[in-house]
MIZA-74671 format. One record per residue: x, y, z of N, C-alpha, C in turn; residue number from 1; residue in one letter. Coordinates in steps of 0.05 Angstrom, whole numbers, plus 5000, padded with zeros to 4 digits. Layout:
N
<r n_east="X" n_north="Y" n_up="Z" ca_east="X" ca_north="Y" ca_up="Z" c_east="X" c_north="Y" c_up="Z" i="NUM" aa="a"/>
...
//
This chain:
141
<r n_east="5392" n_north="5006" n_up="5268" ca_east="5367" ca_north="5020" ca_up="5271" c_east="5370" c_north="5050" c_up="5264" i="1" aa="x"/>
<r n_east="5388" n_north="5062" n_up="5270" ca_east="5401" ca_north="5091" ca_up="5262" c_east="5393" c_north="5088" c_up="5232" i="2" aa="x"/>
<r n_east="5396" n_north="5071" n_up="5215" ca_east="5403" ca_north="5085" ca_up="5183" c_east="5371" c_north="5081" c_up="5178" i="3" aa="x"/>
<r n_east="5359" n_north="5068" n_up="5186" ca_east="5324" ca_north="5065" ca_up="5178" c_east="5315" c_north="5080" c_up="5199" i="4" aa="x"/>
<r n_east="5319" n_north="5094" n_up="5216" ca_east="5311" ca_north="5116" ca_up="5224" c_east="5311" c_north="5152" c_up="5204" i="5" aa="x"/>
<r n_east="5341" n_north="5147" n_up="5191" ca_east="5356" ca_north="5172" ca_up="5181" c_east="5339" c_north="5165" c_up="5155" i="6" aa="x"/>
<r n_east="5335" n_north="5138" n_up="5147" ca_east="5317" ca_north="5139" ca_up="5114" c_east="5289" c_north="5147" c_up="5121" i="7" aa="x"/>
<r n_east="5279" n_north="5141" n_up="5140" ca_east="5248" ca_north="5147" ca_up="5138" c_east="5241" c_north="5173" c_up="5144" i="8" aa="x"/>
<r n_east="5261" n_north="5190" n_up="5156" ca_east="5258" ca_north="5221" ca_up="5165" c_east="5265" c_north="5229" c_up="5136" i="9" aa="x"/>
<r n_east="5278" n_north="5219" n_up="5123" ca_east="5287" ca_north="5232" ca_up="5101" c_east="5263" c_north="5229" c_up="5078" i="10" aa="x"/>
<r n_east="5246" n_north="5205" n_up="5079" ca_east="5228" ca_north="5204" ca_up="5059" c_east="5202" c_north="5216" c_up="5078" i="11" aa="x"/>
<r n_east="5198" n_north="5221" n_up="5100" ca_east="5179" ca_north="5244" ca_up="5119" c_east="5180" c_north="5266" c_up="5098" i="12" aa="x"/>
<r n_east="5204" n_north="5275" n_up="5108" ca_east="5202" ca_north="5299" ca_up="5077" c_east="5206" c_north="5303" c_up="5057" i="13" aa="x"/>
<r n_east="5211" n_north="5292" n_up="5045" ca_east="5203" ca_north="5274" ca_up="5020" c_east="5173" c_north="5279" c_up="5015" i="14" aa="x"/>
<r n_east="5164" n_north="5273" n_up="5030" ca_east="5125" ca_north="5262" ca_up="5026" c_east="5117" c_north="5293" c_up="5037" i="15" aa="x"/>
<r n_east="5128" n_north="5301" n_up="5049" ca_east="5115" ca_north="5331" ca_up="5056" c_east="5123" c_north="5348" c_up="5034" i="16" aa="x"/>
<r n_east="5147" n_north="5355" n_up="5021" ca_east="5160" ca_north="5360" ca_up="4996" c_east="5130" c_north="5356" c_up="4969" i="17" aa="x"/>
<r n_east="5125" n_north="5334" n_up="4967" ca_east="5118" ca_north="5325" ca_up="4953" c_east="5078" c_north="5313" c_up="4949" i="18" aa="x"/>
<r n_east="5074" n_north="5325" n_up="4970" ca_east="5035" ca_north="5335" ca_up="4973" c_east="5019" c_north="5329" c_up="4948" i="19" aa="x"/>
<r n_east="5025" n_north="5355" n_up="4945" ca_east="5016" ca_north="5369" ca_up="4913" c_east="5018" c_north="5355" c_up="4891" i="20" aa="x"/>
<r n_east="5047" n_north="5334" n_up="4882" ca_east="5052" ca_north="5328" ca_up="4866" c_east="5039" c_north="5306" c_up="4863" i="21" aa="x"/>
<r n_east="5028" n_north="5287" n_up="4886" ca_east="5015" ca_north="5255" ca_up="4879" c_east="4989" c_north="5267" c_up="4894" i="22" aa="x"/>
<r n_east="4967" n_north="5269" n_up="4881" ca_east="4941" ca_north="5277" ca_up="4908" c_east="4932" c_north="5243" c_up="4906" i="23" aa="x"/>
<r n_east="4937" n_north="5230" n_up="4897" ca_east="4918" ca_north="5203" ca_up="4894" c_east="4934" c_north="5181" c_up="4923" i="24" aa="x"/>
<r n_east="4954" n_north="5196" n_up="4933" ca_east="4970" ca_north="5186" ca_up="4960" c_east="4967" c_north="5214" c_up="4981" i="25" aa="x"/>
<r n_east="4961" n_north="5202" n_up="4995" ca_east="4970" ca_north="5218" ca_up="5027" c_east="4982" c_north="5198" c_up="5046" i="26" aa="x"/>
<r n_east="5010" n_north="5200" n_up="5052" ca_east="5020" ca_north="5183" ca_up="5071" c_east="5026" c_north="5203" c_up="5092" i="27" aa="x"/>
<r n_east="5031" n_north="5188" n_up="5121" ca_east="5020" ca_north="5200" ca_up="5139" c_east="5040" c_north="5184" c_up="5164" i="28" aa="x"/>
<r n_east="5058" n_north="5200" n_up="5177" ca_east="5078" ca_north="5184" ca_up="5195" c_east="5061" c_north="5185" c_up="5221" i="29" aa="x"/>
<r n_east="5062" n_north="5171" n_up="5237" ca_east="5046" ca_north="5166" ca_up="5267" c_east="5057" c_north="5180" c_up="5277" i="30" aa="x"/>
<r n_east="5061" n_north="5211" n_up="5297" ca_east="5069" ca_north="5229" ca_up="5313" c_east="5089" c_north="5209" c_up="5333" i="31" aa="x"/>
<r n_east="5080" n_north="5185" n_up="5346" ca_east="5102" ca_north="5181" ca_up="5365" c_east="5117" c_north="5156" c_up="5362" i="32" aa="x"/>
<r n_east="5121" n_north="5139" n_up="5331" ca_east="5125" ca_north="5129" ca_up="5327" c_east="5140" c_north="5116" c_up="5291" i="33" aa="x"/>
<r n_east="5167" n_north="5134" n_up="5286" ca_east="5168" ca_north="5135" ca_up="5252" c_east="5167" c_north="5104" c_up="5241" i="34" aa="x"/>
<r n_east="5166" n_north="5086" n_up="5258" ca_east="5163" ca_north="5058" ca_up="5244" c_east="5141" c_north="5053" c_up="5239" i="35" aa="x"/>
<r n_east="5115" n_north="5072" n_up="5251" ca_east="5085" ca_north="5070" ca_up="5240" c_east="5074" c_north="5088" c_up="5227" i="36" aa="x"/>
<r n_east="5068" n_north="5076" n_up="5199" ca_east="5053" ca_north="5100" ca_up="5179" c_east="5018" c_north="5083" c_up="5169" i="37" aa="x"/>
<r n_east="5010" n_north="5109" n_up="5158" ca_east="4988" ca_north="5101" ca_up="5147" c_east="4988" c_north="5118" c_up="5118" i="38" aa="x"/>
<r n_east="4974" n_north="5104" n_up="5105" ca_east="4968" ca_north="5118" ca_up="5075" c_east="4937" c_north="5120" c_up="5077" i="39" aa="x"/>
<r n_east="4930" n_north="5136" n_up="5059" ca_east="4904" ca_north="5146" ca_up="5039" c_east="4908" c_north="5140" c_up="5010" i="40" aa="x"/>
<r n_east="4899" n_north="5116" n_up="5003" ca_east="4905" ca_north="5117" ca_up="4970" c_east="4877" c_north="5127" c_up="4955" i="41" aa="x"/>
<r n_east="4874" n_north="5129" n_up="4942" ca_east="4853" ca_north="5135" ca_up="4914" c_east="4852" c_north="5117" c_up="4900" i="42" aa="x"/>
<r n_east="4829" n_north="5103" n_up="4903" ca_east="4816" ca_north="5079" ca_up="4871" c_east="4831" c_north="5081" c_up="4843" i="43" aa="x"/>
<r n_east="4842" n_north="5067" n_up="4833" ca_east="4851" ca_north="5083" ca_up="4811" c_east="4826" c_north="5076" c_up="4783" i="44" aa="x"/>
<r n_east="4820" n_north="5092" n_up="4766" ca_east="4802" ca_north="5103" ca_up="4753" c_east="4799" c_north="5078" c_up="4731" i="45" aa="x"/>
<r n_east="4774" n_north="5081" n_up="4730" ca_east="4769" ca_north="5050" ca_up="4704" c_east="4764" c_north="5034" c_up="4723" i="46" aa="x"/>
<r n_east="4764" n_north="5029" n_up="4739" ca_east="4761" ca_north="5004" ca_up="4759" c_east="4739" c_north="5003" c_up="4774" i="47" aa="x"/>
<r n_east="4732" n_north="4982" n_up="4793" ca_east="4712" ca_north="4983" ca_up="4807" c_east="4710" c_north="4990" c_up="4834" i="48" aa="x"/>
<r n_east="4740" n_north="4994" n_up="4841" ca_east="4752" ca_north="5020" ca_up="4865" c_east="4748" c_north="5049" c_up="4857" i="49" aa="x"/>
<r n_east="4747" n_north="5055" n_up="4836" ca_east="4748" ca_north="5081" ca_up="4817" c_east="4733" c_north="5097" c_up="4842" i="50" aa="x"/>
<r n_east="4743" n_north="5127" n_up="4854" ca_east="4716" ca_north="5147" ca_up="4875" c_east="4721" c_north="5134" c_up="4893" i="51" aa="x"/>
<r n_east="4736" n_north="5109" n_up="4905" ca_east="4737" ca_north="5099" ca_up="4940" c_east="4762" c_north="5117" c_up="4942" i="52" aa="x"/>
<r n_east="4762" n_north="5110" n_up="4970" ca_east="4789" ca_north="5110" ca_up="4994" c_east="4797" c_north="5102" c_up="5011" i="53" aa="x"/>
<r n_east="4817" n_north="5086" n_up="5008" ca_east="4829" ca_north="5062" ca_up="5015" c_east="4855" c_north="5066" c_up="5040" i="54" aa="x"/>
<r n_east="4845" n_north="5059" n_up="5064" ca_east="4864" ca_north="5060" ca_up="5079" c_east="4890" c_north="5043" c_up="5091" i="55" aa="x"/>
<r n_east="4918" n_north="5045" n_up="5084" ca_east="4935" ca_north="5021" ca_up="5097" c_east="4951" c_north="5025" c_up="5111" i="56" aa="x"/>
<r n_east="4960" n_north="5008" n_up="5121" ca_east="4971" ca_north="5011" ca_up="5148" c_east="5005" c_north="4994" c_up="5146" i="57" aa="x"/>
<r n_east="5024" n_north="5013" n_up="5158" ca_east="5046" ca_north="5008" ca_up="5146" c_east="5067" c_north="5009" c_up="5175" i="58" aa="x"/>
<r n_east="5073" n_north="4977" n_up="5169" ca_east="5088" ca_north="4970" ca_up="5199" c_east="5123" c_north="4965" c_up="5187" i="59" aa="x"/>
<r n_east="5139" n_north="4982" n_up="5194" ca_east="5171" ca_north="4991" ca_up="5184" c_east="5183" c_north="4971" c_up="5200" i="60" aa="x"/>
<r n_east="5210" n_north="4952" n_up="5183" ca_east="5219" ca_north="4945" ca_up="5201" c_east="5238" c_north="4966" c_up="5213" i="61" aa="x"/>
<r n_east="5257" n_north="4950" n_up="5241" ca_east="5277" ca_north="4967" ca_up="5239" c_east="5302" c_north="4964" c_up="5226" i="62" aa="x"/>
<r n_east="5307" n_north="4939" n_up="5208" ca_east="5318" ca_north="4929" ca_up="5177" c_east="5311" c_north="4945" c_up="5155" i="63" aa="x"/>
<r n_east="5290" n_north="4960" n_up="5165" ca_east="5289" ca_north="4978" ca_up="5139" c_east="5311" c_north="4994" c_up="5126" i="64" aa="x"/>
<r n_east="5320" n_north="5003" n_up="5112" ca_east="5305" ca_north="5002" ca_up="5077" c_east="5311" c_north="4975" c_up="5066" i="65" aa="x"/>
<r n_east="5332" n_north="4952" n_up="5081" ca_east="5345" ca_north="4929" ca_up="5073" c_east="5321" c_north="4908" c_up="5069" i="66" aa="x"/>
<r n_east="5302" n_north="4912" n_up="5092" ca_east="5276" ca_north="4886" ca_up="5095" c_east="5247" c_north="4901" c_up="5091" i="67" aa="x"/>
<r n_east="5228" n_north="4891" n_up="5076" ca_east="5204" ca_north="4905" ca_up="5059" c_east="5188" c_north="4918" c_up="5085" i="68" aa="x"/>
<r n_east="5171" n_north="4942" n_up="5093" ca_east="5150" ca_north="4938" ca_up="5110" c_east="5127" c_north="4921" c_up="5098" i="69" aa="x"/>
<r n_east="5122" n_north="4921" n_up="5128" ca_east="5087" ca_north="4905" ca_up="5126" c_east="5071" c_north="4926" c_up="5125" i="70" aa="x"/>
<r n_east="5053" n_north="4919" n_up="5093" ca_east="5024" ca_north="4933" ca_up="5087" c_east="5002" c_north="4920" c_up="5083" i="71" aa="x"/>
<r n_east="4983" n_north="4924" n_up="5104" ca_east="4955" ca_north="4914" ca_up="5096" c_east="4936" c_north="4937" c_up="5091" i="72" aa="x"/>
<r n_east="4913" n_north="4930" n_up="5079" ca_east="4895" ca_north="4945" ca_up="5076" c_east="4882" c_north="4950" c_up="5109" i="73" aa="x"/>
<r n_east="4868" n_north="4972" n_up="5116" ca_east="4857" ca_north="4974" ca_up="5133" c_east="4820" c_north="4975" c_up="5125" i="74" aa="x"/>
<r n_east="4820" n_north="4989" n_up="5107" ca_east="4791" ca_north="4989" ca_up="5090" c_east="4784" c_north="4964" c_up="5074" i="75" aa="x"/>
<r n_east="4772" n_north="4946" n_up="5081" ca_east="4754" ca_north="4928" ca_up="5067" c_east="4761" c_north="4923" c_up="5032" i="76" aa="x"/>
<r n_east="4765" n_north="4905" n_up="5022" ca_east="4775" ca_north="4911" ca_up="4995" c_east="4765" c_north="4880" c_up="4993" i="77" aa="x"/>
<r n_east="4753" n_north="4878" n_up="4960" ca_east="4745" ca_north="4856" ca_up="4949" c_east="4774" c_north="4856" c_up="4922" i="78" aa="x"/>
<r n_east="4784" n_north="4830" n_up="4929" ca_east="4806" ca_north="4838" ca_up="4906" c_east="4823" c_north="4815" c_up="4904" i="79" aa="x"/>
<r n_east="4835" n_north="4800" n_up="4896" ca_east="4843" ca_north="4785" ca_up="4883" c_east="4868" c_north="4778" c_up="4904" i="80" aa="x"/>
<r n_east="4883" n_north="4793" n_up="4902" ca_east="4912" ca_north="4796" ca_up="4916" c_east="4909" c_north="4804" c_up="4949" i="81" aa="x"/>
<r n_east="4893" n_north="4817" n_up="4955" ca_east="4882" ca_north="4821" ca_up="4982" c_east="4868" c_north="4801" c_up="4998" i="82" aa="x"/>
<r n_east="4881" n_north="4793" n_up="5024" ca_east="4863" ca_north="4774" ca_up="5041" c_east="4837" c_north="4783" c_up="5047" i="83" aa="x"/>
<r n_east="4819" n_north="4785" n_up="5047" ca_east="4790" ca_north="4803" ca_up="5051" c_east="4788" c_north="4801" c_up="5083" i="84" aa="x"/>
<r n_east="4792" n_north="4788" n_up="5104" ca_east="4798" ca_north="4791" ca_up="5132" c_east="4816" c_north="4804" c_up="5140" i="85" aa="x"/>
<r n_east="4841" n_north="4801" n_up="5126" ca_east="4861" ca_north="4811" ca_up="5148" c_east="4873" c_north="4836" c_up="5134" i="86" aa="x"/>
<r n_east="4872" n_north="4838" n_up="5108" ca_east="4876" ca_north="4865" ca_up="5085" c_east="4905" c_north="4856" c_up="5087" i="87" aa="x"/>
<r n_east="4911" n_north="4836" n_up="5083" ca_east="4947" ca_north="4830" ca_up="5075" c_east="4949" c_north="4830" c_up="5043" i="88" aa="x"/>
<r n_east="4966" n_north="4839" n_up="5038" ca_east="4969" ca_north="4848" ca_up="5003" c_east="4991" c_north="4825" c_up="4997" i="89" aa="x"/>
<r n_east="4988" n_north="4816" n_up="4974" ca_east="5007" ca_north="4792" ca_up="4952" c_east="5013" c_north="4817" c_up="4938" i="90" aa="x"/>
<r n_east="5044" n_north="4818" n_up="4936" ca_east="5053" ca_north="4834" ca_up="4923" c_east="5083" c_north="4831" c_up="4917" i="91" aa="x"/>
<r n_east="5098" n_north="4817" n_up="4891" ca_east="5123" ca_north="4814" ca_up="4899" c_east="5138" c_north="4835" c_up="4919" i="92" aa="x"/>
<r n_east="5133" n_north="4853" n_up="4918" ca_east="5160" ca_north="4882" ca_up="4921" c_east="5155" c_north="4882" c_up="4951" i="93" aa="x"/>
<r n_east="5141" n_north="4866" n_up="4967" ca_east="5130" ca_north="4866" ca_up="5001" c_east="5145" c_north="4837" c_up="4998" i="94" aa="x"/>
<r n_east="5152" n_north="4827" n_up="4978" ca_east="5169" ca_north="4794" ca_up="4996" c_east="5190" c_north="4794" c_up="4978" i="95" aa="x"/>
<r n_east="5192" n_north="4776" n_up="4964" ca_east="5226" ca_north="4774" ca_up="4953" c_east="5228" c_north="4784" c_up="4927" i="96" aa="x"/>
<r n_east="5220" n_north="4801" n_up="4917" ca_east="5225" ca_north="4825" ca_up="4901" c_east="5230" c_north="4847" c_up="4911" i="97" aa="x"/>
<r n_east="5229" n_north="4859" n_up="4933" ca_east="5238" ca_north="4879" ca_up="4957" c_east="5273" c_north="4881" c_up="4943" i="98" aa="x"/>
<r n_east="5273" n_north="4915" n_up="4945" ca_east="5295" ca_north="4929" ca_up="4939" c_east="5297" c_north="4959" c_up="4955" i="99" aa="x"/>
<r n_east="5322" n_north="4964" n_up="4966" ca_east="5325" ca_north="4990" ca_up="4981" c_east="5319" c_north="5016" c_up="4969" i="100" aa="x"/>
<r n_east="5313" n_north="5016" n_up="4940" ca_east="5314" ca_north="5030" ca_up="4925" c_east="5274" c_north="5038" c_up="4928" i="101" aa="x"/>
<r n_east="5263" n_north="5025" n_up="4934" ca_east="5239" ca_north="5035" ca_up="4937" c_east="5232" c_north="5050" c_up="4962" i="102" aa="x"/>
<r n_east="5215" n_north="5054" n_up="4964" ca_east="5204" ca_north="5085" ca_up="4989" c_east="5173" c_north="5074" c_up="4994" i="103" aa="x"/>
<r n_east="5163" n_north="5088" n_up="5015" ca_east="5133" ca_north="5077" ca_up="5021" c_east="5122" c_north="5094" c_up="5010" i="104" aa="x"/>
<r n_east="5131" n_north="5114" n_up="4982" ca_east="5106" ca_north="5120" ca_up="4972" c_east="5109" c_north="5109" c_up="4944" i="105" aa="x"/>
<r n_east="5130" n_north="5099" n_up="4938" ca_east="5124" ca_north="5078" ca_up="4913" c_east="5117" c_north="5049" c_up="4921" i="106" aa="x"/>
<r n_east="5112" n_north="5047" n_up="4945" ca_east="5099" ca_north="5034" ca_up="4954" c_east="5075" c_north="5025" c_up="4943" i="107" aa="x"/>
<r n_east="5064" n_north="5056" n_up="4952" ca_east="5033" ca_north="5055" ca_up="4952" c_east="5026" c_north="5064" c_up="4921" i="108" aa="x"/>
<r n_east="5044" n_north="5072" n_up="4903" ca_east="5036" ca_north="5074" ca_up="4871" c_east="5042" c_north="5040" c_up="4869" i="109" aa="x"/>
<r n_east="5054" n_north="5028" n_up="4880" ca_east="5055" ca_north="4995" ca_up="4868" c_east="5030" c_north="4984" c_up="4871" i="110" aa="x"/>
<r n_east="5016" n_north="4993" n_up="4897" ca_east="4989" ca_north="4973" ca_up="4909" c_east="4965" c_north="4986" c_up="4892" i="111" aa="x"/>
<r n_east="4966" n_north="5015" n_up="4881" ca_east="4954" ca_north="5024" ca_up="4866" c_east="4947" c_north="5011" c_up="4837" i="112" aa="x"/>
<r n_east="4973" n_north="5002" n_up="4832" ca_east="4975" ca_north="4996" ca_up="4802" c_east="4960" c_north="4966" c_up="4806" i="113" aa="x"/>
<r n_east="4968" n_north="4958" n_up="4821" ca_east="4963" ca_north="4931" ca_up="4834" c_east="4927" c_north="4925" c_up="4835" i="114" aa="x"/>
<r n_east="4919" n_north="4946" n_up="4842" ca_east="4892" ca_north="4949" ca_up="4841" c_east="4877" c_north="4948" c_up="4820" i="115" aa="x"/>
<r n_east="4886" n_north="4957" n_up="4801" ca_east="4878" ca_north="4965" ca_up="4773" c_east="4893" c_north="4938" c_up="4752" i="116" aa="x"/>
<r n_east="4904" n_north="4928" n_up="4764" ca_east="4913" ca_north="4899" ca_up="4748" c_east="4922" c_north="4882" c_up="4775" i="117" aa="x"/>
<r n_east="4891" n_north="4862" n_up="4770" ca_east="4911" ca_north="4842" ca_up="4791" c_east="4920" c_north="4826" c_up="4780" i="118" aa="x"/>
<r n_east="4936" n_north="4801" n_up="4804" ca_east="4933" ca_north="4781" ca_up="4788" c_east="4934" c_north="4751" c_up="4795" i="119" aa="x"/>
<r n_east="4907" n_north="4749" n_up="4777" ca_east="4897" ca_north="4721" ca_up="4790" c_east="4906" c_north="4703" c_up="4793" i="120" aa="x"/>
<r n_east="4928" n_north="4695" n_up="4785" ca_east="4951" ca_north="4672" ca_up="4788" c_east="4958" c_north="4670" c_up="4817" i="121" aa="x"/>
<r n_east="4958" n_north="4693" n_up="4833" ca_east="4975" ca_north="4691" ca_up="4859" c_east="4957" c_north="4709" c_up="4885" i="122" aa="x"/>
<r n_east="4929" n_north="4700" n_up="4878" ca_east="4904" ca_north="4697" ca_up="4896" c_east="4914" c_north="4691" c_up="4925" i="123" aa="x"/>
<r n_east="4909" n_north="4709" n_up="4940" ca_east="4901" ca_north="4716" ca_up="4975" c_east="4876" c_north="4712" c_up="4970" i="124" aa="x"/>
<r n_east="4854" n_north="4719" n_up="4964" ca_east="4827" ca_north="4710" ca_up="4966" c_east="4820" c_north="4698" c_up="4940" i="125" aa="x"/>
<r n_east="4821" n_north="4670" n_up="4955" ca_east="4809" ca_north="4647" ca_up="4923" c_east="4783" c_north="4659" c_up="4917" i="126" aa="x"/>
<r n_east="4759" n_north="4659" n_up="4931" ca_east="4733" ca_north="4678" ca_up="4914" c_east="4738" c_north="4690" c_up="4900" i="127" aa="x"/>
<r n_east="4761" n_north="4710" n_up="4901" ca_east="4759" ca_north="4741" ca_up="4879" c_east="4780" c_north="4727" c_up="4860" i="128" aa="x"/>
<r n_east="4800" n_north="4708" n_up="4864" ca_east="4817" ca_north="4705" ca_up="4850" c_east="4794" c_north="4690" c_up="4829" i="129" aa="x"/>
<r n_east="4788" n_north="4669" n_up="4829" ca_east="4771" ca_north="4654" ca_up="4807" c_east="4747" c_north="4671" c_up="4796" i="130" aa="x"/>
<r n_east="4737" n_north="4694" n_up="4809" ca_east="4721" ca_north="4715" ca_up="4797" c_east="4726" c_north="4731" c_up="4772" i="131" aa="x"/>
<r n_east="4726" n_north="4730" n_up="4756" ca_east="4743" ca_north="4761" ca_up="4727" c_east="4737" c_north="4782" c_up="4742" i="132" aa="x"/>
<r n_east="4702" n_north="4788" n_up="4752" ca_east="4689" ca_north="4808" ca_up="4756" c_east="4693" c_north="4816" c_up="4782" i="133" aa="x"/>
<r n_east="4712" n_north="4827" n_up="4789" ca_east="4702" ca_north="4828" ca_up="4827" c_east="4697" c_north="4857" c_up="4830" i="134" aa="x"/>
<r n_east="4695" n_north="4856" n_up="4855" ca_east="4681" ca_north="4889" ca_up="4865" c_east="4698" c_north="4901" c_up="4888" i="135" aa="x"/>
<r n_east="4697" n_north="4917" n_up="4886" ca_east="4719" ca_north="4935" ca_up="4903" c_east="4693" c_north="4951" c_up="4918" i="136" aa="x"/>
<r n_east="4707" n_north="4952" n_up="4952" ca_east="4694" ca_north="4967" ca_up="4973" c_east="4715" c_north="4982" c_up="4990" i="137" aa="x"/>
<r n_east="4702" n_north="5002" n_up="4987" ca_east="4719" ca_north="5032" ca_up="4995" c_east="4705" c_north="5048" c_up="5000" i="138" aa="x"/>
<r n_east="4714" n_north="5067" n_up="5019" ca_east="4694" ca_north="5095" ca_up="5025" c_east="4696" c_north="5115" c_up="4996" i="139" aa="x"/>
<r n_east="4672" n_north="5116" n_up="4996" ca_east="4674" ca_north="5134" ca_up="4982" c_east="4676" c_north="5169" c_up="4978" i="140" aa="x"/>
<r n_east="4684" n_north="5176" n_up="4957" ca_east="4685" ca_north="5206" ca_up="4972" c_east="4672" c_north="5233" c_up="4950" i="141" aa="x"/>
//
């Protein structure tokens, strides 16, 4: 539990370091708890998220960096790869594509990209998966 403690302080600043350079992420460590984070992503553009903001919620193991965290959406999302109840994301790099080499804010550029290409082969929500057209719900800003 020591070395996924020493990695997530280290990517803390990391992400404070690093503000300015991604505005379409704000990740955000829980004050009394570094195994609980939250993100702010940004719609990515062309899409039907395009102007939302998307909140998730990011449960660390203490296997971390070795075992993936759990990310769900917390904001409502119509989307292919997303459970629409529970905001659980299909995403190889959260199950057995997981590598230590990733960080929770390429994390959240993966779920981004992810947004902007899903893919319907590997549907959490059969409605949106058999949809071409679906619609994305997000606050907007």
């Amino acid at each position: 539990m020591q070395a996924s403690r020493a990695r997530l302080f280290k990517e803390y600043k990391e992400v404070q370091r690093e503000k300015a350079v991604d505005p379409d992420i704000q990740l955000v460590c829980d004050d009394s708890n570094i195994f609980k984070w939250t993100a702010l992503i940004k719609g990515p553009s062309e899409t039907p998220f395009e102007g939302g903001v998307f909140q998730l919620a990011f449960s660390v193991p203490e296997q971390y960096p070795l075992q993936p965290p759990q990310v769900r959406f917390l904001t409502k999302i119509f989307h292919p790869n997303v459970h629409f109840k529970t905001g659980e994301i299909c995403l190889d790099i959260l199950k057995n594509a997981w590598s230590p080499a990733w960080t929770l804010q390429s994390v959240c550029r993966a779920i981004i990209a992810l947004m902007a290409h899903p893919e319907p082969d590997s549907p959490l929500n059969c409605d949106s998966g058999t949809n071409k057209q679906f619609l994305g719900i997000g606050t907007q800003i």
